[in-house]
N, C-alpha and C positions, 0 to 999 in steps of 0.2 A: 677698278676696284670692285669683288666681288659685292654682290645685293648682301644685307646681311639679314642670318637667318632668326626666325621670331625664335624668342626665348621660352623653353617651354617652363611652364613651373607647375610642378607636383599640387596636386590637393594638401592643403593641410592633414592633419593626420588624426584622427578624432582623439580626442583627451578623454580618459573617462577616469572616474575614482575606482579604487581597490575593487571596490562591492560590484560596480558594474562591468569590471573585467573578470572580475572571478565567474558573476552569474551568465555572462556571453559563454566563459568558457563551458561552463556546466553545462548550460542547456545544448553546445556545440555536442559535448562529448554522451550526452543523452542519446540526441541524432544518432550519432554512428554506433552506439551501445547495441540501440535496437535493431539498426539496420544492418550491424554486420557481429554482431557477438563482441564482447567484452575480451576473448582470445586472439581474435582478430585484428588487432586495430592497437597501437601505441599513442604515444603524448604525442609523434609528430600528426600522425592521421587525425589526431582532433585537434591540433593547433594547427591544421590546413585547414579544417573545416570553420573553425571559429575565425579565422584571417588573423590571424595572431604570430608571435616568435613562439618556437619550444623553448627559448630560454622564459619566457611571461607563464606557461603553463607551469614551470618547474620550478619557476619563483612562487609562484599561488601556492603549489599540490604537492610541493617536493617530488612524491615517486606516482608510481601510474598508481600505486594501493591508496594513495591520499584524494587523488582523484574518484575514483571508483567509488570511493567511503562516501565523498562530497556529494556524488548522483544519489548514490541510493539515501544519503539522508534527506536530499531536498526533496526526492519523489517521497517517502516516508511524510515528511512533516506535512507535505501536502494533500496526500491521501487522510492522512490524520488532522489536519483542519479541514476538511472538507467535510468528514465523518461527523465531527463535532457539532458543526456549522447545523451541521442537517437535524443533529437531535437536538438542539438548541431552538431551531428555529421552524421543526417540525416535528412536536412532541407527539402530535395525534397520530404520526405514520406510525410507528413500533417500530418492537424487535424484524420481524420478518420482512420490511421495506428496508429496514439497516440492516440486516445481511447479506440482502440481494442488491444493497448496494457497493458490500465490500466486495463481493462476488466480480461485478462487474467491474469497479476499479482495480483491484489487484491484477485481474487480466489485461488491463489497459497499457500499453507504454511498454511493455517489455520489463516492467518490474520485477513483478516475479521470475522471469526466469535471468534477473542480474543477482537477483535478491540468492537461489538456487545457485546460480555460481559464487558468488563469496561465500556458504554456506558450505559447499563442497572443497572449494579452494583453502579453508581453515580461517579464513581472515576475521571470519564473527568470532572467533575463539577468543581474543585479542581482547582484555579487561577494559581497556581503552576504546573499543569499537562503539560507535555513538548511541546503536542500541541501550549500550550498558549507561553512558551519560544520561540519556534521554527521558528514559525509561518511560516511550511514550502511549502503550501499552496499559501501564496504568492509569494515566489519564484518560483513554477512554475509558476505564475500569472505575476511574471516579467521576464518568460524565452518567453513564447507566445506570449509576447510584444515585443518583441527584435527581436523574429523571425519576426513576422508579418512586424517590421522595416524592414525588410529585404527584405521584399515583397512591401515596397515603400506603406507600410499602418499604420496607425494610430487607434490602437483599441479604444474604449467603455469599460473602465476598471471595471467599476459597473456591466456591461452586463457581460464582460470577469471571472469574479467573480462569476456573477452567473449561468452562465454555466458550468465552471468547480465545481461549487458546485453540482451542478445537475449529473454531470459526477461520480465524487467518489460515491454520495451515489447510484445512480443505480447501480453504478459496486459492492460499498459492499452492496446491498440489495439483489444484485443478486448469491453474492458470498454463501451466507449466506443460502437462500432460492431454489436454485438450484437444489438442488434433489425432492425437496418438492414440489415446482414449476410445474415442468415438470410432477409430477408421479400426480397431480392433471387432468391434460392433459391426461393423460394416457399414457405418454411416458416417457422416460429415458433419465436423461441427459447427454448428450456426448459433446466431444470439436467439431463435426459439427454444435451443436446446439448452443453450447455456442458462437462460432463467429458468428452464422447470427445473436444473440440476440446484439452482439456488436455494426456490420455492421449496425443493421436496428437502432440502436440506435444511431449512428454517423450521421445516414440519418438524421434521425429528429432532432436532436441538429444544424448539418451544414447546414441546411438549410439557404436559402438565407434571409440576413436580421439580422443573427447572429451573434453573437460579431467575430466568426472567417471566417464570410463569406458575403464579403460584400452586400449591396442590389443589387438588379437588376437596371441597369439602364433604366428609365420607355420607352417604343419604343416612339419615334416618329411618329406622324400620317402624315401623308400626307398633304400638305396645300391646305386647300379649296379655290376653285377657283371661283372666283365671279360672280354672277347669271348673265343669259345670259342677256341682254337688249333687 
């Protein structure tokens, strides 16, 4: 009678709830976003990388656009609690250490240039696009006003609006364009370059007169003193 052979048995299979299948998948389909472009790569390429079924990714995300949407909102909300986080619990840095910080996370992760392909793709168009849910934008728009209270000041919320609009897109134009940018120059972009492009860019947004920096108060001239007799 043949020996008989040991029986093998599979690992169990790990259980997870909704939320921590969806967030595998995200951060899965992040990975490959950045690493190989968002044109490059379908729901199976990130539901090999996440070790998941494409039917689990297409259950979550429906189409690869539900997906996409899902990345670029979780990097969003997370750049934006981090934003928050920091004037909340570092009111004495200012405006100019908060745009040298938008500066540098927007460059970080490949956001912006995913952020730039759904932008170009139409998909922000879409009434629906979490953007327009979110609108998270203005929350920082009402964190800068809260702080500024605090400084026993009352902004220009139009102005305040369109400065920090001015803010993200230089940081994702810049995020985006950066290597390209500088090798135009005939140099290489580096993080010494990358903060003086921040610095000199918070110069000229904080200038005096700007929603986050009040005007100058005009001097006083001297009183003229009435012609002799």
């Amino acid at each position: 009678m043949p020996p008989l052979m040991a029986k093998v048995t599979k690992p169990p299979r790990a259980r997870r709830s909704p939320d921590e299948a969806r967030a595998l998948i995200v951060a899965a389909a992040e990975r490959v976003f950045t690493a190989r472009g968002p044109d490059a790569v379908g729901l199976k390429e990130v539901a090999a990388e996440a070790g998941v079924s494409h039917a689990l990714v297409t259950h979550y995300f429906g189409t690869y656009d539900g997906l996409v949407e899902a990345v670029l909102e979780g990097q969003s909300q997370a750049i934006r609690h981090e934003l928050l986080g920091r004037v909340a619990s570092s009111p004495d840095e200012g405006p100019a250490a908060w745009i040298a910080h938008a500066f540098a996370t927007l460059g970080d992760g490949g956001h912006g240039r995913l952020l730039a392909w759904a932008f170009l793709s139409g998909r922000t168009e879409r009434s629906d696009f979490f953007v327009h849910r979110e609108r998270g934008l203005a929350t920082v728009a009402d964190a800068l006003e809260a702080w500024a209270a605090t400084q026993g000041r009352t902004l220009d919320r139009e102005q305040l609006e369109v400065d920090l609009l001015l803010t993200v897109t230089a940081a994702l134009g810049y995020s985006i364009g950066r290597t390209v940018l500088w090798g135009g120059l005939g140099r290489e972009a580096s993080a010494p370059r990358d903060r003086r492009v921040a610095e000199r860019f918070a110069a000229l947004l904080l200038g005096p007169g700007t929603s986050l920096v009040p005007a100058a108060a005009p001097a006083k001239g001297r009183a003229k003193r009435p012609p002799a007799r």
